[in-house]
C-alpha positions in Angstrom: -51.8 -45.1 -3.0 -49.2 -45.6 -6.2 -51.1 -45.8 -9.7 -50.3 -48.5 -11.9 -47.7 -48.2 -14.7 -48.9 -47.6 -18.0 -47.8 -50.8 -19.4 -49.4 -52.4 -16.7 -53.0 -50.7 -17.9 -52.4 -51.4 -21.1 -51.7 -55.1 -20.7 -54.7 -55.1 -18.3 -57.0 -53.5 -21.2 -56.2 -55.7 -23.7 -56.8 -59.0 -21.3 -60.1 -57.5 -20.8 -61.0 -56.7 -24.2 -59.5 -60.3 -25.0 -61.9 -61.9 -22.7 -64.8 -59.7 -23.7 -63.9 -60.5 -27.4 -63.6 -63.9 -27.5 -67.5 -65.0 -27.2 -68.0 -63.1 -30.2 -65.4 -64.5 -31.8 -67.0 -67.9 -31.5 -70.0 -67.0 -32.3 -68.8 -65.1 -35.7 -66.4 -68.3 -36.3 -70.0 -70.4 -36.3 -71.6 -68.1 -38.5 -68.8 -67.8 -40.9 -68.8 -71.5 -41.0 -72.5 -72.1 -41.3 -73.1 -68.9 -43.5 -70.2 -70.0 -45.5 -72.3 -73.8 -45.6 -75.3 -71.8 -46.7 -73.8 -69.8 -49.5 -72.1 -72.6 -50.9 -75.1 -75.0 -50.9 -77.1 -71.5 -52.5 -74.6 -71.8 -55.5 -74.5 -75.3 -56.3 -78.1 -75.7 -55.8 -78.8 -74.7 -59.3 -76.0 -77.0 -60.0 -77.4 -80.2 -58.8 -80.8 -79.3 -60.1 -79.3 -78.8 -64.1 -77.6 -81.9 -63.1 -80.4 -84.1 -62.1 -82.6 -82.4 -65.1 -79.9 -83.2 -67.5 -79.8 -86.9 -66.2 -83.4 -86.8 -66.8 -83.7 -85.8 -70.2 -81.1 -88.2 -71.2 -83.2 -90.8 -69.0 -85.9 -90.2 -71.2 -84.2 -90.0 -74.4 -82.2 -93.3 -73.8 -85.5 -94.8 -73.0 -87.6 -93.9 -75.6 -84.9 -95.0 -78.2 -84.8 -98.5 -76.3 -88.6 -98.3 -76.1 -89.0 -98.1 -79.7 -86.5 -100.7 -80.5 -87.8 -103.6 -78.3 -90.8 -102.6 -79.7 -90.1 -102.5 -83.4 -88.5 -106.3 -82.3 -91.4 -107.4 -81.0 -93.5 -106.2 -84.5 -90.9 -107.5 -86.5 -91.2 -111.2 -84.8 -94.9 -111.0 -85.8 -94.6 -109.6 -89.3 -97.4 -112.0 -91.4 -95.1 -111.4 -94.7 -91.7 -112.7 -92.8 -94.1 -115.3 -90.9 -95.0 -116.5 -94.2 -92.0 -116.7 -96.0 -90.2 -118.4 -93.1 -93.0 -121.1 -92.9 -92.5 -121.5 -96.7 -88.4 -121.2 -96.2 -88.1 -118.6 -99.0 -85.5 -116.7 -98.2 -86.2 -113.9 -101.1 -89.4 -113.0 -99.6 -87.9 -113.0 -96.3 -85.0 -110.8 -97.0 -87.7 -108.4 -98.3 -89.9 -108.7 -96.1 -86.8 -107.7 -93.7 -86.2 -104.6 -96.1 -89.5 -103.4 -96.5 -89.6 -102.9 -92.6 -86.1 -101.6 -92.4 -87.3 -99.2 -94.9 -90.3 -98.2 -93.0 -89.0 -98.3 -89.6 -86.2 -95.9 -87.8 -82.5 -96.2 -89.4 -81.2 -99.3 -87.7 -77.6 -100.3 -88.6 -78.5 -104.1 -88.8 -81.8 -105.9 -89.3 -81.1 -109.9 -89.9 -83.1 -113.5 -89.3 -81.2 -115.7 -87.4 -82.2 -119.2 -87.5 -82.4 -121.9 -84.3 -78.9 -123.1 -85.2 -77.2 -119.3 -85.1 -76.4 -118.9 -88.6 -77.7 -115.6 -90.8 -80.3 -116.4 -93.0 -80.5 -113.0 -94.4 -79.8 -109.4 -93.4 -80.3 -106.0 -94.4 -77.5 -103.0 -93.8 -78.1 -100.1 -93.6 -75.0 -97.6 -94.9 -75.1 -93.9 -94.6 -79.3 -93.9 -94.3 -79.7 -96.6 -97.2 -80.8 -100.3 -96.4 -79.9 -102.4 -98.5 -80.1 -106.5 -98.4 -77.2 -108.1 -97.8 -76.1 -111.4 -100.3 -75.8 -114.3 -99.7 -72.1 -114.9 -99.8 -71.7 -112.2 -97.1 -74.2 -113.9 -94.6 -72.3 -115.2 -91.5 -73.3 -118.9 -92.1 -71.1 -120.5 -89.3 -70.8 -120.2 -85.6 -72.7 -118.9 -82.7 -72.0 -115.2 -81.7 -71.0 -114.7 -78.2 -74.1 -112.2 -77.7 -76.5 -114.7 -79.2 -75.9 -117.1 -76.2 -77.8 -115.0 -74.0 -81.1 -115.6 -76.0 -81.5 -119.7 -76.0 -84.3 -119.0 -73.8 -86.8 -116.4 -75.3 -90.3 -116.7 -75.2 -92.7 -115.9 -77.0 -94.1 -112.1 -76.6 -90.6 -111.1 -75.9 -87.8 -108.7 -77.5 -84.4 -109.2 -75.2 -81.2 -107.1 -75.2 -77.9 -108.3 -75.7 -74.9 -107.3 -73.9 -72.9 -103.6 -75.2 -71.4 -104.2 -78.3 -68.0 -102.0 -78.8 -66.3 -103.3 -82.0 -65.3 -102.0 -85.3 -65.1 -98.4 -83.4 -68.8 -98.5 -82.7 -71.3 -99.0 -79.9 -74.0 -101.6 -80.5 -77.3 -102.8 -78.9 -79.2 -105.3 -80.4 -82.9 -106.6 -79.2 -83.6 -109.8 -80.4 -87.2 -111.5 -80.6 -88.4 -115.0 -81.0 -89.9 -115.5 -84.9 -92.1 -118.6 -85.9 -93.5 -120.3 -88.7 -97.7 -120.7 -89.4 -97.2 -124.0 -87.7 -95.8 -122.8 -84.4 -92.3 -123.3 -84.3 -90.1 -121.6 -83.7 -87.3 -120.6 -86.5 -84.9 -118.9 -85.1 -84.9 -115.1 -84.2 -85.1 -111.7 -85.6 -82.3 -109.4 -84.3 -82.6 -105.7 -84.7 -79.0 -103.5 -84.2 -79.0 -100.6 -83.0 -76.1 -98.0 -83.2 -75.9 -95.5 -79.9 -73.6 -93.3 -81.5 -76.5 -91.2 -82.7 -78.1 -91.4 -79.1 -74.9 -90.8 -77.5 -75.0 -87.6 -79.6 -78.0 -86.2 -78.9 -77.0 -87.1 -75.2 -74.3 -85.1 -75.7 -76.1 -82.1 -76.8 -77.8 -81.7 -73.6 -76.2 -78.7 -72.2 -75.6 -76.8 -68.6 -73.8 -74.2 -67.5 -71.0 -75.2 -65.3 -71.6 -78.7 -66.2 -69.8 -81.1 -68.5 -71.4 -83.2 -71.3 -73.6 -86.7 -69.7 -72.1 -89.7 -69.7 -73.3 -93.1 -70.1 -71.9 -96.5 -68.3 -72.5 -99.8 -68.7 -73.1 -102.4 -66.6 -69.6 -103.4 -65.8 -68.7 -99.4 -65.4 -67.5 -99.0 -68.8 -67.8 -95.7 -70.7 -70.2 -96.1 -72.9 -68.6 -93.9 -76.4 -67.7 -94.8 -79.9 -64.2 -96.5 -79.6 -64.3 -96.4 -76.0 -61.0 -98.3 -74.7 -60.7 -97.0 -70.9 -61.0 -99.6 -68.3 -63.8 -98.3 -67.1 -64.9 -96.9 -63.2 -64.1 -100.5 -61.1 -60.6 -99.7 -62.1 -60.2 -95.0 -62.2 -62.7 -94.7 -59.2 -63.5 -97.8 -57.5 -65.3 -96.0 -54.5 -67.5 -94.3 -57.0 -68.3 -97.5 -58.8 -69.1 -98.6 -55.1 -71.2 -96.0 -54.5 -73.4 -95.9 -57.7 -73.5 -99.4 -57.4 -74.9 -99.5 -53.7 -77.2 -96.3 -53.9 -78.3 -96.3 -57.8 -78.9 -92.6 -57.4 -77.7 -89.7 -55.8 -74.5 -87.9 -55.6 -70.8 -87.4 -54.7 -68.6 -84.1 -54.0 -65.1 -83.7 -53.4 -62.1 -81.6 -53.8 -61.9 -83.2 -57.5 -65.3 -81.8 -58.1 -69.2 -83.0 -58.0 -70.6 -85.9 -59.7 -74.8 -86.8 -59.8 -75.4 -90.4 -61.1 -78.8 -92.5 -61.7 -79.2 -95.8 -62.3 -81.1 -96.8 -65.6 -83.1 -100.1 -65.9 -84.4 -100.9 -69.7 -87.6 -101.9 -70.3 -89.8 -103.7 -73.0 -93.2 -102.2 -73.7 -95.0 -105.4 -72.8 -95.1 -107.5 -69.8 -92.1 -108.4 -67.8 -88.5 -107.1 -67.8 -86.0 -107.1 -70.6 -82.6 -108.9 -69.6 -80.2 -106.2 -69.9 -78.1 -105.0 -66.8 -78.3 -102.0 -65.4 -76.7 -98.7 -66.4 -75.7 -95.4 -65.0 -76.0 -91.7 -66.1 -73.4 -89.2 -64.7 -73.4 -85.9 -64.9 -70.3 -84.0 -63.3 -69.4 -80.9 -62.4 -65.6 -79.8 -62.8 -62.9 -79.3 -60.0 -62.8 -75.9 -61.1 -66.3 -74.9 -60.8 -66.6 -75.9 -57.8 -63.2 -74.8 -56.6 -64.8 -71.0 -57.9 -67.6 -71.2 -56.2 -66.0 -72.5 -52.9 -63.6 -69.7 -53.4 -66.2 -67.1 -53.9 -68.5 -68.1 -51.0 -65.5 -68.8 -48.5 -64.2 -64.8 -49.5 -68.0 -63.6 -49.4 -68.3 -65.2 -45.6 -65.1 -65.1 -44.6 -65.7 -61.3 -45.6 -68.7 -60.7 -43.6 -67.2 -62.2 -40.6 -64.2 -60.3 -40.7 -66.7 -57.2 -40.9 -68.6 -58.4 -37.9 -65.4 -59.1 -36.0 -64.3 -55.5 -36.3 -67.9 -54.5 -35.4 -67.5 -56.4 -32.7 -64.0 -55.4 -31.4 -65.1 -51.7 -32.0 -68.6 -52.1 -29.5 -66.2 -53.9 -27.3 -64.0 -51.1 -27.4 -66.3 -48.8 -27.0 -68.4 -50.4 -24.7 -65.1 -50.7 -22.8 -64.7 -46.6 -22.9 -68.1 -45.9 -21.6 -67.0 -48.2 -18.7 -63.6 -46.1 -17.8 -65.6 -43.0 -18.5 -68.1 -44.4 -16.0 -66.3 -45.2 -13.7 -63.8 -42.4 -13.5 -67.3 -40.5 -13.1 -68.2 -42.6 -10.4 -64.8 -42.0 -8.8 -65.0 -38.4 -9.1 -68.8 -38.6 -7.6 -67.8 -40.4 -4.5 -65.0 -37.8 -4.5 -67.5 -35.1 -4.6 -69.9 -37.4 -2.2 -66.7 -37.2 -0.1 -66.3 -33.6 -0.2 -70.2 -33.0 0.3 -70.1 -35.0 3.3 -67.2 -32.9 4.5 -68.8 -30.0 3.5 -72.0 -30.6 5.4 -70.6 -31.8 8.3 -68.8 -28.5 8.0 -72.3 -27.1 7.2 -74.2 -28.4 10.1 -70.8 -27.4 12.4 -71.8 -23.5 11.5 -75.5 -24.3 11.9 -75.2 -25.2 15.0 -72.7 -22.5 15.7 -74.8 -20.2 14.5 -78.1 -21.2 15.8 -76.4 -21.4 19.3 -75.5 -17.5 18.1 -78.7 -17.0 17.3 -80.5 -18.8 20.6 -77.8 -16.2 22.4 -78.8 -13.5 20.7 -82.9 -14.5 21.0 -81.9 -14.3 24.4 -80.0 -10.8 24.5 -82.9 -9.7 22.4 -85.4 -10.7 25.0 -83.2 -8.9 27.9 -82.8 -5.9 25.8 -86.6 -6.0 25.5 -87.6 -7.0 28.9 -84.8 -4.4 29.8 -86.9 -2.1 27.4 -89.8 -2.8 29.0 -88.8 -2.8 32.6 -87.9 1.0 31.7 -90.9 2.3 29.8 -93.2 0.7 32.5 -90.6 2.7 35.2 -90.8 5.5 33.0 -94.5 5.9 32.8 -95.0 4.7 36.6 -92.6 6.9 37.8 -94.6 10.1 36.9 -97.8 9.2 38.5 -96.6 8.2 41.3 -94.3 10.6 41.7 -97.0 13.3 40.9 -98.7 11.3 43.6 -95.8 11.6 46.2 -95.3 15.4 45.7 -99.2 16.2 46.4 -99.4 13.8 49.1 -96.1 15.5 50.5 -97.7 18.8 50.0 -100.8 17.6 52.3 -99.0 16.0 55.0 -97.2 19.6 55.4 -100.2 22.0 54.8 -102.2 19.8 57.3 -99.3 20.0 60.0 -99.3 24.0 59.6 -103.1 23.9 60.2 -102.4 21.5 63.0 -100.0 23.6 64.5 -102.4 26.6 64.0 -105.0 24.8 65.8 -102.4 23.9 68.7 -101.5 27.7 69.3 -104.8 28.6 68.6 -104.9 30.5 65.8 -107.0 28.7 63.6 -109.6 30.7 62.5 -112.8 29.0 60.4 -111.6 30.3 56.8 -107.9 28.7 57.3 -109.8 25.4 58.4 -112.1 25.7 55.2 -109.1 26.3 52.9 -107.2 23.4 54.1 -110.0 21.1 53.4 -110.5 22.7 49.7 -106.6 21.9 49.6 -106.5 18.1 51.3 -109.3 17.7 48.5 -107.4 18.5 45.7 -104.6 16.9 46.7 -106.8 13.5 47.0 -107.9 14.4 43.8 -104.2 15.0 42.0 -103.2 11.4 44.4 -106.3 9.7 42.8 -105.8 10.4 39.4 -101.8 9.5 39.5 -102.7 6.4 41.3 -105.3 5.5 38.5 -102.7 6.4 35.9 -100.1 4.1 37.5 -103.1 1.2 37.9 -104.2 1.6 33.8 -100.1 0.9 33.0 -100.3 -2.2 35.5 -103.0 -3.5 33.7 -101.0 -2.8 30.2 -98.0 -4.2 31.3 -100.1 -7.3 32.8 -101.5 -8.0 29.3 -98.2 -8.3 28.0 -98.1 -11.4 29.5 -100.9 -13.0 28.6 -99.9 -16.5 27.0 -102.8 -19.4 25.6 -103.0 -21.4 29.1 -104.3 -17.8 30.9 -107.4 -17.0 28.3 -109.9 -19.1 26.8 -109.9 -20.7 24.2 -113.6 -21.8 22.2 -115.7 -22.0 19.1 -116.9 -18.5 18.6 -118.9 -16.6 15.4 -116.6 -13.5 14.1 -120.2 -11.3 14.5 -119.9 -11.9 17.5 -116.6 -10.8 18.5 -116.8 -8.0 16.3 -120.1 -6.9 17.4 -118.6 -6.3 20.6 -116.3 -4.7 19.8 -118.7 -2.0 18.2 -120.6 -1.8 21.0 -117.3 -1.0 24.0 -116.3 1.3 21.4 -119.7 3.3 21.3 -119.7 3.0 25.1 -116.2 4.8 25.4 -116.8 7.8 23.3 -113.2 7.8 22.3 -113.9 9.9 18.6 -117.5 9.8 18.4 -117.1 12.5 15.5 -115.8 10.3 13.5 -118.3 7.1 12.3 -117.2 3.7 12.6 -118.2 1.0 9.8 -118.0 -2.7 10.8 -118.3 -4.6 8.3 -117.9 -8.6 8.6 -117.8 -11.9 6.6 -121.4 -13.8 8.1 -121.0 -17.1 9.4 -117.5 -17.6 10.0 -116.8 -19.3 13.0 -113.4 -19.6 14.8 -111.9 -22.1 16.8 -109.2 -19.6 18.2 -108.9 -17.0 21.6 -112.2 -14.2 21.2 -110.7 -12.1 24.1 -107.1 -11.3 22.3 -109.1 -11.2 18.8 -111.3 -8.5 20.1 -108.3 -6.6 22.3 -106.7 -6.4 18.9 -109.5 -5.7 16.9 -110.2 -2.9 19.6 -106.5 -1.6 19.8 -106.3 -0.8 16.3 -109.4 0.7 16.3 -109.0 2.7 19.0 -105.5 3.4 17.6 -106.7 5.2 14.0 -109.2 6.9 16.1 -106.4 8.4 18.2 -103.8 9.3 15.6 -105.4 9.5 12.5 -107.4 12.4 12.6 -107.3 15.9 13.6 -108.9 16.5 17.7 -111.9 17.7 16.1 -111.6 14.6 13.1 -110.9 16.7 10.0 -108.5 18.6 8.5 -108.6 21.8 6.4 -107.6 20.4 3.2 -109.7 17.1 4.0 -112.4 16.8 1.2 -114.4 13.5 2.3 -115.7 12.9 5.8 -113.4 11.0 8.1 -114.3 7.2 8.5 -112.8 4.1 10.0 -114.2 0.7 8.4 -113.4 -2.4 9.6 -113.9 -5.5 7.0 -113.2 -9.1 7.0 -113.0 -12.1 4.6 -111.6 -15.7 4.1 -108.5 -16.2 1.7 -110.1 -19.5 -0.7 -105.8 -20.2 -1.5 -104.4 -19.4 2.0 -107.4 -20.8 4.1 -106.3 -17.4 6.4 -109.2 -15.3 7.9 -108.0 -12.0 7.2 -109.7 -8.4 8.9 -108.4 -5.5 7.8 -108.3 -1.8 9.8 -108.2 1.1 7.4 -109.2 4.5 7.8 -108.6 7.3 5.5 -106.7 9.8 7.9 -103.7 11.5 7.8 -101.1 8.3 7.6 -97.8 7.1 9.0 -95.1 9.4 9.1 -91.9 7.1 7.0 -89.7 7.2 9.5 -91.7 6.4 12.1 -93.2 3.2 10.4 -90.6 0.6 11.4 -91.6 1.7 15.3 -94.8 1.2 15.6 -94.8 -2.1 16.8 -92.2 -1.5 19.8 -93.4 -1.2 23.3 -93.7 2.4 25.0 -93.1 3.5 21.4 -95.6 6.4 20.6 -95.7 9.9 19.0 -98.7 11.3 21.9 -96.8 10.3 24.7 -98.4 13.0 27.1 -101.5 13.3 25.3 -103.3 9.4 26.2 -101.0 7.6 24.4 -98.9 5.0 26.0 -97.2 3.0 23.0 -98.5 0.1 24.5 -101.2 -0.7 22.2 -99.9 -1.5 18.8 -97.0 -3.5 20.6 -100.1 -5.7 22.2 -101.6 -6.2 18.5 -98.7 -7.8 17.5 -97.9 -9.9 20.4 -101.7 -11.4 20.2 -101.5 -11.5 16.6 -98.2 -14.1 16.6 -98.1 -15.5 19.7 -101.3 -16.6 20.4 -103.6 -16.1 17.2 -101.1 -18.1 15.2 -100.7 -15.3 12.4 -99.4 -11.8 11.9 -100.1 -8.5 11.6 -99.1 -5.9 8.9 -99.6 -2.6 7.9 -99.4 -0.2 4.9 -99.9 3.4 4.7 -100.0 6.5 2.4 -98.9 10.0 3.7 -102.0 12.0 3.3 -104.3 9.1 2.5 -104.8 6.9 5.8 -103.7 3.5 6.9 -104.8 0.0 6.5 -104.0 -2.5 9.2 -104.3 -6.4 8.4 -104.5 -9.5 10.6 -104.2 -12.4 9.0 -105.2 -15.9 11.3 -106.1 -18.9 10.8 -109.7 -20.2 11.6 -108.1 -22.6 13.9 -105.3 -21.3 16.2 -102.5 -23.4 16.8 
């Protein structure tokens, strides 16, 4: 299979990465926008707040200021001295009563009576914080103002506001109440003027940061300032006009920066509501402020997105690593998977190569063996009964001499006694070899003893070993040399008692045959000769185990790997027939279920151990 050009990887990284990139992208893009929302609305928070606290302090001055003028109207319309000296038409003690109050009162520019007809009846001025009562000849004795038109219908209780005056470079406000004579009617009116240039100061003075100086509108959207000649908002900002006019309060932002407005209503102290329009207070906050701050919060987010984006392009890279890595490692695990398979099938090939090997040479083993043991039991047949042949030989031609002898005569009584004494040894010599060959049958028939040809039962180990003692007593084998059973009560087996006991009994009767001396000591020996035979269960293993020692003269090293061969022994001649040992093991694997081992000390004895299970297999 061809790989794919490098350009070819490359291009398909990137897509990926693209792909992978571009939710985060969105989502970043959102969060600029929104954190950029949030940061901005953070920083012109405390905007809007000096704003609207700024409009509210100048609420509050511009009201109490009106406050106390409709009121000072109102007291001035019920002045008892002016009362009086209207009712008796004296204007000198009107004009002072009009200066005593403008003396006492706050520093209105203009305090005059205005009779029913419009014309000034007197006036006081007051000039640079001095009032002063005007003369006569200066008294406006002729024509109705335009503002006064407004107030043909005043009532009683009630100080009204004319219309913004802006002439003569200043901005006026005059409240105007109804005055009466001690008869009841009515004489005209007092009008009190008021100059907002000192309001529109202390307006002025009201400070922010970031925020420029309040302004004040009329009701027809005219700046309200000393020598104001702009046409006002209807004609620079006609959607703002619009928008104060509709809403009365709140607020407007743009690229040309952020104004707040609120819409003021005047009011008299007393019942009702004064006739004055509305007006607005605006308080704006420059292009450039809030250019900055926009600025500042679109770098700050814009910023942090950026940040994030690389973040994210790095995990996405990285993330995109760990998958090549892991799949390159999963491509070289299925390569290995591969390989492993081949491997093992490889692996089970020898197997079963070299268990078929191993079933062959089982099987050559077991010829070799059987050939083995085809020839010991030959070998150890073949001199009995060919002792046995030779005597019997030997009798058949010693009794045809005497028969002969007899034939011709010659056969005296001694010769006839002799050959009797000789047929009877003979018998003898044929008798013994015949037994001899009968006790290796039996051996050899043993060997093939398998767990279908004995029984098989629930059995105590006193038992068994108890009768063991006892056949060994009864045979007289070493009686010299005492015998100490020693076993593990109330154990009970669910196994074969007549192999447990054959083995139990071989390896007895084996120490007893080759571990001692013929008499059962030996001159250097310095503790009496004994053979002990102990048992106990294994608590870890669950194996019963009996153990064989005796304390005689040991296995000779190089004989030691032997001892469990068949026909293998070192007394062959002298009782032994190697036949015993070989049958220990053979019951010990093959039909107990366990084994048999052994360990010895030169000098010091030997120490056989069977270890079975309580329940053979």
């Amino acid at each position: 299979m061809t790989a794919p050009a490098p350009s070819a990887l490359w291009r398909r990284e990137v897509r990926v990465l693209g792909l992978r990139l571009l939710p985060w992208v969105i989502v970043v893009c959102l969060a600029g926008a929104l954190g950029y929302l949030r940061l901005l609305d953070l920083r012109l928070t405390p905007l809007r707040n000096a704003a609207r606290l700024l409009i509210e302090q100048s609420i509050a001055l511009t009201g109490s200021e009106l406050s106390n003028l409709s009121r000072d109207a109102l007291v001035l319309g019920q002045n008892p001295a002016l009362t009086s000296a209207i009712s008796a038409d004296n204007l000198g003690a009107a004009g002072t009563a009009l200066l005593t109050f403008a003396r006492a009162s706050r520093p209105y520019a203009r305090i005059a009576w205005v009779d029913e007809t419009g014309r000034e009846r007197s006036r006081v001025d007051n000039t640079d914080g001095i009032a002063t009562l005007v003369e006569a000849a200066r008294l406006r004795r002729s024509g109705v103002e335009p503002w006064a038109q407004t107030l043909s219908d005043l009532l009683p209780t009630e100080a009204r506001f004319t219309p913004l005056d802006f002439r003569d470079g200043t901005v006026r406000l005059r409240a105007a109440s109804p005055v009466y004579d001690g008869r009841g009617r009515q004489r005209g009116m007092v009008v009190v003027t008021l100059d907002l240039r000192r309001l529109l100061t202390q307006i002025q003075a009201l400070e922010a940061a970031g925020i420029e100086a309040i302004r004040l509108f009329g009701p027809d959207g005219r700046l309200v300032e000393a020598g104001s000649v702009t046409p006002g908002l209807p004609h620079t900002d006609p959607a703002l006009w619009q928008l104060m006019q509709e809403q009365g309060r709140g607020r407007r932002e743009g690229a040309e920066g952020m104004w707040h407005f609120q819409d003021f209503l005047p009011t008299e102290p007393g019942p009702g509501r004064l006739a004055a329009a509305t007006w607005y207070f605006m308080a704006q906050v420059p292009a450039d402020t809030v250019g900055h701050l926009r600025s500042t919060s679109a770098w700050q987010s814009g910023g942090t997105s950026a940040l994030l984006l690389l973040l994210a392009a790095w995990a996405t890279w990285r993330r995109r690593q760990i998958e090549c890595e892991r799949e390159r490692l999963l491509a070289d695990l299925q390569t290995n998977h591969q390989a492993l398979a081949a491997a093992k099938a490889e692996s089970e090939a020898s197997l079963e190569r070299l268990q078929h090997l191993q079933a062959e040479l089982v099987q050559a083993e077991k010829l070799a063996s059987l050939g083995l043991l085809v020839a010991g039991v030959a070998h150890e047949l073949n001199t009995p009964l060919g002792s046995a042949k030779v005597t019997a030989s030997t009798m058949t031609r010693r009794l045809d001499d005497a028969l002969q002898s007899a034939n011709n005569g010659t056969l005296s009584a001694a010769q006839v006694r002799a050959v009797l004494d000789n047929q009877r040894a003979g018998l003898d010599i044929v008798d013994h070899s015949l037994g001899r060959a009968g006790q290796v049958i039996r051996l050899f028939k043993q060997l093939a003893v398998d767990r279908g040809t004995v029984e098989r039962r629930v059995f105590a180990l006193d038992d068994v070993l108890s009768d063991v003692q006892r056949l060994l007593a009864a045979r007289q084998l070493a009686p010299q040399i005492p015998l100490h059973i020693d076993s593990a009560a109330g154990l009970f087996l669910d196994s074969y008692p007549g192999p447990l006991g054959q083995v139990v009994e071989n390896l007895v009767g084996n120490a007893q045959l080759h571990a001692f001396d013929p008499d059962g000591a030996s001159p250097e020996r310095t503790v009496p000769a004994e053979i002990r035979v102990s048992s106990q269960l294994d608590p870890h293993s669950g194996l019963l185990h009996i153990v064989v020692s005796d304390n005689g003269c040991g296995i000779d090293a190089a004989v030691l790997p032997r001892i469990f061969d068949p026909f293998f022994t070192t007394r062959r001649g002298r009782g032994g027939t190697g036949i015993g040992l070989h049958l220990c093991h053979h019951f010990c694997t093959q039909v107990l279920g366990g084994r048999v081992t052994v360990s010895t000390s030169p000098g010091q004895g030997s120490q056989f151990t069977v270890q079975i299970p309580l329940k053979a297999p």
